[in-house]
C-alpha positions in Angstrom: 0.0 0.0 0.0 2.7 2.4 1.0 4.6 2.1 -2.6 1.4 2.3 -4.2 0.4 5.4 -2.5 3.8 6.8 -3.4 3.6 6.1 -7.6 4.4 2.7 -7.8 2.7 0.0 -10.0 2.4 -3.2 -7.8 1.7 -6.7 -8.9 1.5 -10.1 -6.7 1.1 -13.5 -8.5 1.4 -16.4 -6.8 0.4 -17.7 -3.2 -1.3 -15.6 -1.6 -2.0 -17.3 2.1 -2.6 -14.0 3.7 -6.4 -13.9 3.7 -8.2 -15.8 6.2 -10.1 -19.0 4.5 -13.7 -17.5 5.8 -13.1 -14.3 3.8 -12.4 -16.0 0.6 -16.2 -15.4 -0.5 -17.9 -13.1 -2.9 -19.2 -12.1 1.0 -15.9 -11.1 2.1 -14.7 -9.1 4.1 -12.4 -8.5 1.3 -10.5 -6.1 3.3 -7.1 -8.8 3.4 -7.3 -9.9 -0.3 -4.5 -8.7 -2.3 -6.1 -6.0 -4.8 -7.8 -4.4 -1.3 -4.2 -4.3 0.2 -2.1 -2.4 -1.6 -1.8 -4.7 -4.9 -3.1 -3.0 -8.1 -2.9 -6.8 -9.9 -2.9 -10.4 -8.2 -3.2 -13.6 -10.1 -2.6 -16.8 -8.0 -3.9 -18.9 -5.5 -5.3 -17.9 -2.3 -4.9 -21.1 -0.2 -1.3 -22.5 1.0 -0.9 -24.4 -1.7 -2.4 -25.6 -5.0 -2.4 -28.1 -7.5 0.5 -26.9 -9.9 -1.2 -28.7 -13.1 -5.0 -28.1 -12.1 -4.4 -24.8 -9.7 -7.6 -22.7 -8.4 -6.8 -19.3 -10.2 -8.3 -15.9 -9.3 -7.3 -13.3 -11.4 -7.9 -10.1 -9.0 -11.0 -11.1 -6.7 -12.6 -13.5 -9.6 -12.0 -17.0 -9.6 -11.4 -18.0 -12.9 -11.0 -21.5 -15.2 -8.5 -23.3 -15.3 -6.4 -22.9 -18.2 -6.6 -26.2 -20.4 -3.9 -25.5 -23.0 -1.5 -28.6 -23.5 1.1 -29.4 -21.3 -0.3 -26.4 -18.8 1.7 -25.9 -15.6 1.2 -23.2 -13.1 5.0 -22.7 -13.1 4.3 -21.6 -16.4 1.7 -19.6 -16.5 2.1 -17.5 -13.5 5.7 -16.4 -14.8 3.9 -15.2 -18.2 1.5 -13.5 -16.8 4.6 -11.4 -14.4 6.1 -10.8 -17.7 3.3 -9.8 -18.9 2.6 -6.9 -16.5 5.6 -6.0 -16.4 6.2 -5.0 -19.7 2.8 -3.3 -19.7 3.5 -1.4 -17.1 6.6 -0.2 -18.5 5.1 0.1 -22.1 2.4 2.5 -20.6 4.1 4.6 -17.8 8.4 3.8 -18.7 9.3 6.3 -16.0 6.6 4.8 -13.1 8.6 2.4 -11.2 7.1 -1.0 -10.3 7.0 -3.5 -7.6 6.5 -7.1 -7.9 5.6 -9.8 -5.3 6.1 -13.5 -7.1 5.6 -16.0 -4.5 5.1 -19.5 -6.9 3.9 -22.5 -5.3 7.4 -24.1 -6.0 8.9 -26.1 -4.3 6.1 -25.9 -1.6 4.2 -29.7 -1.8 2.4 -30.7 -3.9 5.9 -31.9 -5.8 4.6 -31.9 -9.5 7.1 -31.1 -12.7 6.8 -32.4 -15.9 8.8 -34.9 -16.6 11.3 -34.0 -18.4 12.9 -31.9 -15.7 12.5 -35.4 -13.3 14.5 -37.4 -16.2 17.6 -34.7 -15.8 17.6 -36.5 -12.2 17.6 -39.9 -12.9 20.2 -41.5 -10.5 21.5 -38.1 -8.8 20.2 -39.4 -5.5 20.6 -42.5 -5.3 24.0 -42.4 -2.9 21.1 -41.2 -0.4 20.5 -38.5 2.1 23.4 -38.8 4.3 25.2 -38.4 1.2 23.6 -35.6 0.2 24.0 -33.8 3.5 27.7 -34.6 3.2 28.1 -33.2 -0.4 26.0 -30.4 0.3 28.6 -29.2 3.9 31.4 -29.0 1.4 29.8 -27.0 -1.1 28.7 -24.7 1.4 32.5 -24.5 2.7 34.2 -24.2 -0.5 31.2 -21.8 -1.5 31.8 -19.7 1.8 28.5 -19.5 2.7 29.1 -21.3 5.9 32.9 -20.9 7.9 35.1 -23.5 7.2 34.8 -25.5 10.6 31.2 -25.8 10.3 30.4 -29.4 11.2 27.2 -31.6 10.5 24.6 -31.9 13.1 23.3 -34.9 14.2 20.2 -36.4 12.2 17.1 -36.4 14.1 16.5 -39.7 15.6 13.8 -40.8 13.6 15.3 -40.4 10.0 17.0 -44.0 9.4 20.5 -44.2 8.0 20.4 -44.8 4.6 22.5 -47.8 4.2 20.1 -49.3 6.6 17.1 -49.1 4.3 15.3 -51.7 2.0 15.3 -52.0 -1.8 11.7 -50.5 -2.3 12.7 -47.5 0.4 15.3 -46.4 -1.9 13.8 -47.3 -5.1 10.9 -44.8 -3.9 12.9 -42.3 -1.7 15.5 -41.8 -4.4 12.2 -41.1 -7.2 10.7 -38.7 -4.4 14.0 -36.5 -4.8 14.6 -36.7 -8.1 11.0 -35.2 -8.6 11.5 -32.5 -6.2 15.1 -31.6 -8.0 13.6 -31.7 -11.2 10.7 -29.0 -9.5 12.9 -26.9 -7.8 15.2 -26.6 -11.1 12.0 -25.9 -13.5 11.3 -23.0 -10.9 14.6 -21.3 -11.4 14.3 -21.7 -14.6 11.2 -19.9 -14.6 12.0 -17.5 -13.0 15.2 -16.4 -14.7 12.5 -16.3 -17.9 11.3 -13.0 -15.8 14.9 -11.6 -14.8 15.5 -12.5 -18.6 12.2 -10.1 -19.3 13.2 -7.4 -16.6 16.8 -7.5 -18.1 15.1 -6.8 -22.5 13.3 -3.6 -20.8 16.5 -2.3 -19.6 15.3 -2.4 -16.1 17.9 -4.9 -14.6 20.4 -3.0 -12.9 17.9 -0.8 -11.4 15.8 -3.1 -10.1 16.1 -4.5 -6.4 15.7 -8.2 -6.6 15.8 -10.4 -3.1 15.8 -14.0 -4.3 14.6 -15.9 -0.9 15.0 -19.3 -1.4 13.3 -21.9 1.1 9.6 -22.9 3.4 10.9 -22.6 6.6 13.0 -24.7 6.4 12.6 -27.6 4.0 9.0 -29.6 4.8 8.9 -32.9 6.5 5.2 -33.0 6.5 5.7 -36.5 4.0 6.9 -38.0 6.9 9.0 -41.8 7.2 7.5 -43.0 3.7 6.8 -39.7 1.8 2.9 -39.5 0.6 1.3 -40.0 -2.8 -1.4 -37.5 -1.9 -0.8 -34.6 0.7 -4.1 -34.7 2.0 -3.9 -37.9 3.5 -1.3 -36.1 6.1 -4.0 -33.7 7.4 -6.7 -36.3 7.7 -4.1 -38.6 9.7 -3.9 -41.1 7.4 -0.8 -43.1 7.0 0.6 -44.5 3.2 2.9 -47.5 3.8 5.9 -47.8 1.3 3.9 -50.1 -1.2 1.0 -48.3 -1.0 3.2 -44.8 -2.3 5.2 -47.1 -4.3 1.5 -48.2 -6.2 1.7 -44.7 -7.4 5.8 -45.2 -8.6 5.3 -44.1 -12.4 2.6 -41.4 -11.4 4.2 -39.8 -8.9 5.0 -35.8 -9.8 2.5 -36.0 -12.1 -1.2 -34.9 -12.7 -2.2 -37.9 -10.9 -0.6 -37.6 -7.8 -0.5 -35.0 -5.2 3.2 -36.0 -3.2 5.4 -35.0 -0.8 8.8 -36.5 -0.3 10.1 -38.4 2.9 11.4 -36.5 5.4 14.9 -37.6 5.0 15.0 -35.5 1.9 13.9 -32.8 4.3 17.0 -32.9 6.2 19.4 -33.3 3.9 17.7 -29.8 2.4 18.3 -28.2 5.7 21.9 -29.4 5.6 24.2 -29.1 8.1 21.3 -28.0 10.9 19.5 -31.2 12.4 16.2 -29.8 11.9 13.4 -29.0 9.1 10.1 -26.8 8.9 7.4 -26.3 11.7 10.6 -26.5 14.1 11.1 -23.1 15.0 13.6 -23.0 17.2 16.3 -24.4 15.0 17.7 -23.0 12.1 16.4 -25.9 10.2 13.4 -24.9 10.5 13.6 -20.8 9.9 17.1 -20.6 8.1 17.0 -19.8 4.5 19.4 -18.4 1.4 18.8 -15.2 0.3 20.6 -13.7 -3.1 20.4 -9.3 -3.5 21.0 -8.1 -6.9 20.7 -4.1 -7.1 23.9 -3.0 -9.6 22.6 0.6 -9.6 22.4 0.4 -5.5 25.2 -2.1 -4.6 28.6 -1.5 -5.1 29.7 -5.2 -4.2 29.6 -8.4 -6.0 29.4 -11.6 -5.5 30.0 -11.2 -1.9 28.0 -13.6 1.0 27.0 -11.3 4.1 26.6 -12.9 7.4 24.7 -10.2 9.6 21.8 -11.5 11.2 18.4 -10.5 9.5 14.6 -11.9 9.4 12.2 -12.1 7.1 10.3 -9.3 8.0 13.5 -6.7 7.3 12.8 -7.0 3.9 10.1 -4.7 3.8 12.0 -1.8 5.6 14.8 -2.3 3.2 12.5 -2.0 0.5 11.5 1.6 2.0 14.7 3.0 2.9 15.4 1.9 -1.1 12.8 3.6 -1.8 13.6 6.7 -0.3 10.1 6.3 1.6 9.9 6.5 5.3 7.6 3.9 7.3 4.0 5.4 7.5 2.4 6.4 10.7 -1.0 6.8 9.5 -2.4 5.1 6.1 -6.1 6.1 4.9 -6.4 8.0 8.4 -5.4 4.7 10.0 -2.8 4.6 12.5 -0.4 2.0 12.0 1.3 -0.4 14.4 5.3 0.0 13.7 7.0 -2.1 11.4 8.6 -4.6 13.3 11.7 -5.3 11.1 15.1 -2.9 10.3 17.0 -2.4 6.9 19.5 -4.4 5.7 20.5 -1.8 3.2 23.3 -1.1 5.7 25.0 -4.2 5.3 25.1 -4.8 1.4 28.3 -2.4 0.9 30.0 -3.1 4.3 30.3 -6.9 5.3 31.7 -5.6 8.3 29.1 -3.3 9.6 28.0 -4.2 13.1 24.2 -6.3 13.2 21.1 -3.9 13.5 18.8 -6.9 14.0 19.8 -8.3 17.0 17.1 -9.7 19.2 13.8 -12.3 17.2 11.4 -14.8 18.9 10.2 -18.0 16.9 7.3 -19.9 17.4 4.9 -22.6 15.9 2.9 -25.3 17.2 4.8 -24.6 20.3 8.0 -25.1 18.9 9.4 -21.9 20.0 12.7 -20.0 20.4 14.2 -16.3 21.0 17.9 -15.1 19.0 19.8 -12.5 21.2 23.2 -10.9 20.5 24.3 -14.4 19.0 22.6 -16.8 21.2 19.9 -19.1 20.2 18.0 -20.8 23.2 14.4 -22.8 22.0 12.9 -26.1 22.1 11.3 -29.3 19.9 8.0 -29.4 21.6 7.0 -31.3 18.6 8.5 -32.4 15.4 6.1 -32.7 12.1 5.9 -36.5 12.1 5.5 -37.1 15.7 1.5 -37.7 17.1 2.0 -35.7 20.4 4.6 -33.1 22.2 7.0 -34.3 23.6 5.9 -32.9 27.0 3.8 -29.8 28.1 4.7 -26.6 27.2 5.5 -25.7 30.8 7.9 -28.6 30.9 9.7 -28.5 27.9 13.3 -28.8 27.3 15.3 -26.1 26.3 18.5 -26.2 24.7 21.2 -23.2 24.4 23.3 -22.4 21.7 26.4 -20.4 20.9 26.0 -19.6 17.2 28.8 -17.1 16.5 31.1 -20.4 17.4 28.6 -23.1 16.5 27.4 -22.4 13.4 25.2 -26.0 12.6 23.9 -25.8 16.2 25.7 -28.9 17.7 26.6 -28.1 20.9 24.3 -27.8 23.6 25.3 -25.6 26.4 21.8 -25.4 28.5 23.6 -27.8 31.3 27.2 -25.6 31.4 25.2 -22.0 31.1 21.8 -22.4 33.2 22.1 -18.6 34.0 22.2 -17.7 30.6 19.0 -20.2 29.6 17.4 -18.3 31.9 18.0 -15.1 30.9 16.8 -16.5 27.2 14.4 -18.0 28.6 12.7 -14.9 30.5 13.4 -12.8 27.3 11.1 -14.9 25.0 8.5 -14.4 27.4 9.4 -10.7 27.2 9.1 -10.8 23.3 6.2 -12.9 23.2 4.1 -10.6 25.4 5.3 -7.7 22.8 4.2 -9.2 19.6 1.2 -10.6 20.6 2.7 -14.4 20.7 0.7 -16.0 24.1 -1.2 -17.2 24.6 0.6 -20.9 23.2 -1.6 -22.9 21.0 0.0 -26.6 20.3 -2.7 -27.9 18.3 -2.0 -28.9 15.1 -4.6 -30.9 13.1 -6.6 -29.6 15.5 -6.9 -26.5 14.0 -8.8 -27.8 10.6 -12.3 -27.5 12.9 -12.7 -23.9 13.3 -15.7 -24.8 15.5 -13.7 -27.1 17.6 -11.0 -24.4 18.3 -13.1 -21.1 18.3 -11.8 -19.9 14.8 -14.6 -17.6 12.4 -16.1 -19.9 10.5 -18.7 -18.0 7.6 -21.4 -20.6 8.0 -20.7 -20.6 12.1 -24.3 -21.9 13.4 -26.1 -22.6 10.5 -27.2 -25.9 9.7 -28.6 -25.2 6.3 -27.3 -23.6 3.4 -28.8 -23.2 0.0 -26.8 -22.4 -2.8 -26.7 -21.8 -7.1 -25.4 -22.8 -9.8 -22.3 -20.0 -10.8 -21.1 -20.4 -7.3 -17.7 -22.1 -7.4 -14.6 -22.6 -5.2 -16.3 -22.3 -1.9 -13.3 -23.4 0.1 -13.4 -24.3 3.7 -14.8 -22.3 6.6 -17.1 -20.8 3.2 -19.1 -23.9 3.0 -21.2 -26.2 5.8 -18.7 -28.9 7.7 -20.8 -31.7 6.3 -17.5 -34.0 8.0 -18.3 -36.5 10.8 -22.0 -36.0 10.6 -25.1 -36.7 8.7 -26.7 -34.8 6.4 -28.7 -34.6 3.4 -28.3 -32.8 -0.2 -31.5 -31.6 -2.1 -31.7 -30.3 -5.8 -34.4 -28.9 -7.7 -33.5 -29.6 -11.1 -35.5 -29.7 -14.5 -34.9 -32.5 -17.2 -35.2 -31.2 -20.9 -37.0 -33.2 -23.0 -34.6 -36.2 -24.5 -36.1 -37.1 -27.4 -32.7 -37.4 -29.0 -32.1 -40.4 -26.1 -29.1 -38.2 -25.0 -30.1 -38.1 -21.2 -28.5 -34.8 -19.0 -25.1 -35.6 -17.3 -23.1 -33.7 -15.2 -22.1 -32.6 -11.3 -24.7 -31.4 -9.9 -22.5 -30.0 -6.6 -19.2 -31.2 -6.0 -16.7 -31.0 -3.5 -12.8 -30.6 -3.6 -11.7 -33.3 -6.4 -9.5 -36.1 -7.3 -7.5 -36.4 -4.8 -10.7 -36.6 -2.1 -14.0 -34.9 -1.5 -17.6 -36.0 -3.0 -20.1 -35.4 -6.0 -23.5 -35.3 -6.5 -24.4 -35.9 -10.3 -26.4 -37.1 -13.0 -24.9 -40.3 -15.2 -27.2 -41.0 -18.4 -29.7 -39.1 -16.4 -30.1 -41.6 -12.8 -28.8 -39.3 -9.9 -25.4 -40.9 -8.6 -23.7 -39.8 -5.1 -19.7 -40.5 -5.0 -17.2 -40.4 -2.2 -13.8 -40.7 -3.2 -11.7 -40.9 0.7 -8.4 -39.4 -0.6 -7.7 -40.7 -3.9 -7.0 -44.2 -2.0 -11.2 -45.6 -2.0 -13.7 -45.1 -3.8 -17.6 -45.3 -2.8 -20.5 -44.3 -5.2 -24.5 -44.8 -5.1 -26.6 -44.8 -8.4 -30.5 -44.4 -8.5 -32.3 -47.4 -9.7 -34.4 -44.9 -12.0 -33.7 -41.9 -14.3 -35.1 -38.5 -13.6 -38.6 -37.8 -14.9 -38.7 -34.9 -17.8 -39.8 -31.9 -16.3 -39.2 -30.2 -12.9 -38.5 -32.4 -10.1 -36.7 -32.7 -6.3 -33.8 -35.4 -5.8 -32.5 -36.2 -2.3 -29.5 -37.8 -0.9 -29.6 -38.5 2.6 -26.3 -39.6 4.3 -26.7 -41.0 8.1 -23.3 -41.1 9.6 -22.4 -43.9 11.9 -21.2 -41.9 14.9 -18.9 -43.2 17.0 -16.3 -40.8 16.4 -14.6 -39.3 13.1 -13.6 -40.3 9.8 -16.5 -42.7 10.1 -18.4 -44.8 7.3 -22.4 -44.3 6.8 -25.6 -45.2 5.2 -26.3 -42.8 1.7 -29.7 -43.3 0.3 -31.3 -41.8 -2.7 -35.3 -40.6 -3.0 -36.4 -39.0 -6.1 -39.8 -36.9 -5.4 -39.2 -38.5 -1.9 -39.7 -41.8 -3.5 -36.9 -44.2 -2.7 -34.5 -45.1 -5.3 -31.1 -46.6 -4.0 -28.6 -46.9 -1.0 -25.7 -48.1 -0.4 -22.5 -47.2 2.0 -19.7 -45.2 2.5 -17.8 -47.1 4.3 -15.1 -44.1 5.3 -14.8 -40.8 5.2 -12.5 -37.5 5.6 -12.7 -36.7 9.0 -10.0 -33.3 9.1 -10.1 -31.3 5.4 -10.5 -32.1 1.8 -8.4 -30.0 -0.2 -6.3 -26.9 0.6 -7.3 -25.4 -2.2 -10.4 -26.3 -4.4 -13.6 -25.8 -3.1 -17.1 -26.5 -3.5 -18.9 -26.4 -6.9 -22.5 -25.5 -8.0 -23.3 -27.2 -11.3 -20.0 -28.1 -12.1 -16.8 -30.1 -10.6 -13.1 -28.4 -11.6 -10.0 -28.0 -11.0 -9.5 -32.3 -10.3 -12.8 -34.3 -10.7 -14.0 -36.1 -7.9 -14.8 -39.2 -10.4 -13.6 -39.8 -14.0 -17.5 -40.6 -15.7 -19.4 -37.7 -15.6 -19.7 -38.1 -19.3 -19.5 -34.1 -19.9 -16.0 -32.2 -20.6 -14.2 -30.1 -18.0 -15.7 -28.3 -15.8 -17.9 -31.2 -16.2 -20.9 -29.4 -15.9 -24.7 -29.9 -15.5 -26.6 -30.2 -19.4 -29.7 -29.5 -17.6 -31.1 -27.2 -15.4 -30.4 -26.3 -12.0 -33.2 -24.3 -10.2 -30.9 -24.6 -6.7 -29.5 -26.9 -3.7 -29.9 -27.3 -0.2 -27.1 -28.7 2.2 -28.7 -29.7 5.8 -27.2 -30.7 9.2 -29.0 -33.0 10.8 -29.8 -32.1 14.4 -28.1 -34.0 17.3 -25.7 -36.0 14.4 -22.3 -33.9 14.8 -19.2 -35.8 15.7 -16.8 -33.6 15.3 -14.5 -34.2 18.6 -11.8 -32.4 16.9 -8.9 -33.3 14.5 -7.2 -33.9 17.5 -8.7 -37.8 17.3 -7.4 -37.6 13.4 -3.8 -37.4 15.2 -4.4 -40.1 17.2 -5.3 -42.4 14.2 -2.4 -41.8 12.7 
């Protein structure tokens, strides 16, 4: 907002991720989506992720089609449409400076590349991750982007040695990396397409560029084994190593939705011990950063080692700028910016740290950086079901980083006077940036009712809704999850007199790689359940629909007992009984992270393969409107906190 304000064009394409999931409606408040924050263009997703070959696109505030050219990729595509606005912004207004925010989903999970960038791979890994962790150390000395007497830290306990695993584990671990290599390539190649662009308008060497390379910390969320679909991590369902390695030749591409084993993780975060959700080790939070500024940077090819954060980028975009830090915006008094420039340190390596005190925390994993010391500790690492203890009685450890750079030695026992005084100051911190109170609760946190979170359809326990509505997401649509409830459509048959009988989703939810689907195959109502892309339940009417207006009802009694439970789904057309069958289990914690629910139509990923209509799959007849109902005393929804426990 601030650039814009002061003459600047400003784009974001990408992930978005800062606008809370009950505001992504047409019902908003729209107040925290990107073109109502300072943004005059976005394109991208607004989840955490997407589907990099079927992504949910909004282009500004409207969700759009997927684009179904050949060989699409959102790698692809979001890098031409940056180029794209970038050189019409500088065709139209050459003297208006500009201000990009590219954020792809790359390398973030799902891992999905074509292939050909997997092939360049092809038996790069297969000397393993504690190879790879060894290889990587010495580049990183001989690089100088770590001091020469930086040793590896330990492994964490529960990633096996490599030379201790079977043939399958590396046959499928070494394929996991290879795909992500072949990702995280593609992506730079990508985006050197728009330094490449930047660099034909003459803009280069004016133009600030902070390359930040990393997700926290690489992610462990595939766990031991890795996953062949994502989703089955946040619905606490395990994948063995055969039942990924099913999946083998799919895996990285449309069909598949995977994450690599948390080995791989590791090895990224090379020489710390630790990966993403960790906070309080530089596994977890430590990433590479590249500066290129040739009009503002005297030096070259130089590493800096003063201690910054993430959030000091956007004061050294300002003092770039020439643009102080606004106090008021829109009549709006603003809380401070909580970062400092680095613009200090990119033409003196030597010039004393400005950034010198930073608390970390997630999932209770938390820990505070003072004048070179790093005290925190592993409540919980990402593949683990429970902390480790409370968060009152957690261990701490205490590092020295100015002398131990990989964080090996732990000096909590031989300074306990200095843990304290690390100890006190997180506290300190965490009362300043509104940190406390502690939440620990991980999956937990998918049932905004469960944990207090605003949910758009909080209370209701009916919702009726049109065809053109698309992409509800969750927290916009009913929890229709561990509970019974019914789905009823007033529809209209045309006449068929040409024996083609009307096909197509009547609502759908999420897509192939779980949710359900109400629809119409050669004109009998059919109700599907596909439980993560790993089973697959459906229910088909004994009878057609009549010609003419008419009510179909699908009424699904859940079996209680707890979540991610099986039930009864039985079809009535004009409340006349017309089939049933079960579901014998369903998604108990969240069904996609990114596609939503869809009136008359089923995008993105179908939920089934034979709705005998082309993508979006829609409806060929009519749809007058549907109602989604609760039904009363039927809700199970304990929490996700039982989805840990099944894992």
């Amino acid at each position: 907002m601030t650039l814009r304000y002061n003459g600047y064009s400003t784009a974001q394409f990408g992930k978005n991720h800062e606008t809370a999931a009950w505001k992504t409606s047409p019902s908003g408040p729209t107040d925290r989506w990107p073109t109502r924050s300072g943004f005059d263009k976005f394109y991208g997703f607004m989840g955490g992720e997407t589907n990099q070959w079927s992504p949910a696109i909004y282009d500004g505030m409207t969700k759009i089609e997927t684009p179904r050219a050949p060989n699409y990729h959102f790698m692809t595509d979001v890098t031409d449409q940056a180029i794209n606005w970038v050189r019409s912004e500088k065709s139209l207004t050459p003297d208006k400076p500009f201000f990009v925010y590219f954020a792809p989903g790359a390398t973030h999970s799902p891992h999905q590349v074509p292939t050909e960038w997997i092939d360049r791979y092809k038996g790069k890994f297969d000397a393993g991750w504690d190879k790879l962790r060894e290889e990587t150390l010495a580049n990183q000395i001989k690089l100088g982007v770590v001091p020469a007497d930086t040793r590896l830290a330990p492994k964490p306990a529960a990633i096996q040695d490599w030379d201790k695993l079977s043939a399958d584990e590396k046959k499928l671990f070494t394929r996991q990396m290879e795909i992500f290599a072949g990702f995280a390539e593609y992506t730079d190649d990508e985006v050197g397409r728009l330094v490449d662009a930047i660099r034909d308008l003459s803009q280069l060497d004016n133009t600030l560029i902070f390359y930040i390379l990393g997700d926290n910390g690489a992610s462990a969320e595939g766990g031991a084994n890795g996953l062949f679909n994502e989703m089955t991590y946040f619905n606490g369902v395990s994948e063995s190593i055969q039942d990924v390695l099913k999946h083998y030749d799919e895996l990285g591409g449309p069909n598949s939705y995977g994450h690599y084993a948390a080995g791989w993780a590791v090895a990224g975060n090379t020489p710390f011990t630790w990966v993403k959700q960790v906070a309080s080790s530089y596994g977890g939070t430590r990433n590479v950063m590249a500066v290129h500024w040739p009009h503002g940077i005297k030096s070259k090819g130089e590493v800096r080692s003063q201690w910054h954060h993430l959030i000091d980028v956007a004061p050294t975009i300002l003092e770039a700028a020439g643009l102080p830090q606004p106090t008021d915006v829109d009549g709006v008094r603003q809380t401070p910016i909580e970062g400092v420039s680095m613009l200090y340190s990119l033409n003196d390596a030597r010039a004393g740290e400005r950034h010198t005190t930073q608390y970390f925390e997630i999932f209770g994993n938390r820990a505070i950086y003072n004048d070179g010391w790093l005290a925190g500790t592993v409540h919980k690492a990402p593949w683990e079901e429970q902390p480790r203890a409370s968060l009152e009685n957690d261990r701490w450890e205490l590092y020295d980083t100015r002398k131990d750079f990989s964080l090996r030695q732990d000096l909590a026992i031989s300074h306990p006077e200095k843990l304290k005084e690390m100890q006190a100051l997180f506290l300190v911190e965490a009362v300043k940036y509104p940190v406390l109170p502690l939440d620990d609760r991980v999956l937990e946190r998918l049932d905004a009712a469960a944990v207090g979170r605003p949910d758009l359809m909080q209370g209701r326990r009916t919702l009726t809704v049109y065809p053109g509505m698309t992409g509800m997401s969750e927290n916009v649509f009913l929890n229709v999850k561990n509970t019974s409830f019914s789905i009823t459509a007033d529809v209209e048959m045309p006449n068929v007199a040409d024996g083609k009988m009307p096909q197509g989703a009547i609502i759908s939810q999420t897509g192939r790689f779980g949710g359900w689907t109400l629809y119409l195959k050669n004109g009998k109502p059919t109700y599907a359940y596909n439980f993560l892309g790993l089973e697959r339940f459906s229910v088909t009417s004994d009878k057609a629909l009549p010609q003419g207006k008419s009510t179909f009802r699908m009424e699904f009694d859940y079996d209680g007992g707890g979540i991610g439970k099986g039930g009864l789904a039985t079809l009535y057309i004009n409340d006349i009984k017309v089939g049933a069958g079960r579901i014998e289990r369903t998604q108990p914690g969240i069904f996609s992270a990114d596609e939503g629910v869809d009136v008359g139509e089923d995008g993105e990923t179908p939920v089934v393969d034979d709705y005998g209509t082309a993508y979006p799959n829609r409806f060929t007849g009519k749809i007058s409107k549907v109602t989604i109902t609760l039904k009363n005393g039927t809700q199970a929804n304990q929490t996700a906190s039982d989805s840990a426990k099944r894992r």
